[in-house]
C-alpha positions, 0 to 999 in steps of 0.5 A: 671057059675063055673067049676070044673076041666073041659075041657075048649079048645077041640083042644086035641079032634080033633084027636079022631074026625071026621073033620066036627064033631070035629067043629060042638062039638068045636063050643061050646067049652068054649075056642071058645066062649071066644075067640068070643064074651067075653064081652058076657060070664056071670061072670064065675069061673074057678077051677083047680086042680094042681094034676089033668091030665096034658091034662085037666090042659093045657085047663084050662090054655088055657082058663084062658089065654085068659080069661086074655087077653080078660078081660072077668069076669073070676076068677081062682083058684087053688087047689095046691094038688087037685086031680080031684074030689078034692071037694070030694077026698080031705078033707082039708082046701083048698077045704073047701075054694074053696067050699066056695068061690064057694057058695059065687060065687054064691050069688054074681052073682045069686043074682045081680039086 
């Protein structure tokens, strides 16, 4: 699994949600899951943004947190001056390495016996 900037602990979301549908939608949430069963979670790569919103940054580091503390197989990175949509609006270097790392990501995990 590999996610791009991307809300991984829905706790922000239970104010905008009816109570039994905010637990019904948080019951697949990333963070839930994690927190679970994470020796059950496919090695996962996490990528976060730096200059994206501070509310979907705070998920991702809730959830690379207790990735941490669970030792589940999660790898994070950083793009220090990403944007949201940083493997299209920024052009530099450091996305190119992300892009990279993500395609070798993949051929790493998809192609293990």
């Amino acid at each position: 699994m590999v996610s791009y900037y991307n809300w991984l602990d829905l706790e922000d979301m239970r104010a905008y949600n009816e109570p039994d549908a905010f637990e019904k939608l948080n019951e697949f949430a990333p963070l839930t899951q994690i927190q679970r069963e994470p020796e059950k979670i496919a090695p996962m790569l996490v990528v976060k943004a730096a200059k994206d919103s501070e509310q979907i940054n705070n998920t991702i580091d809730n959830f690379v947190k207790t990735a941490q503390e669970k030792k589940a197989k999660v790898e994070f990175l950083v793009h220090p001056e990403g944007d949201h949509g940083f493997d299209f609006e920024n052009d530099d270097d450091t996305s190119r390495e992300i892009i990279k790392r993500t395609v070798a990501f993949f051929e790493q995990h998809l192609l293990e016996k």
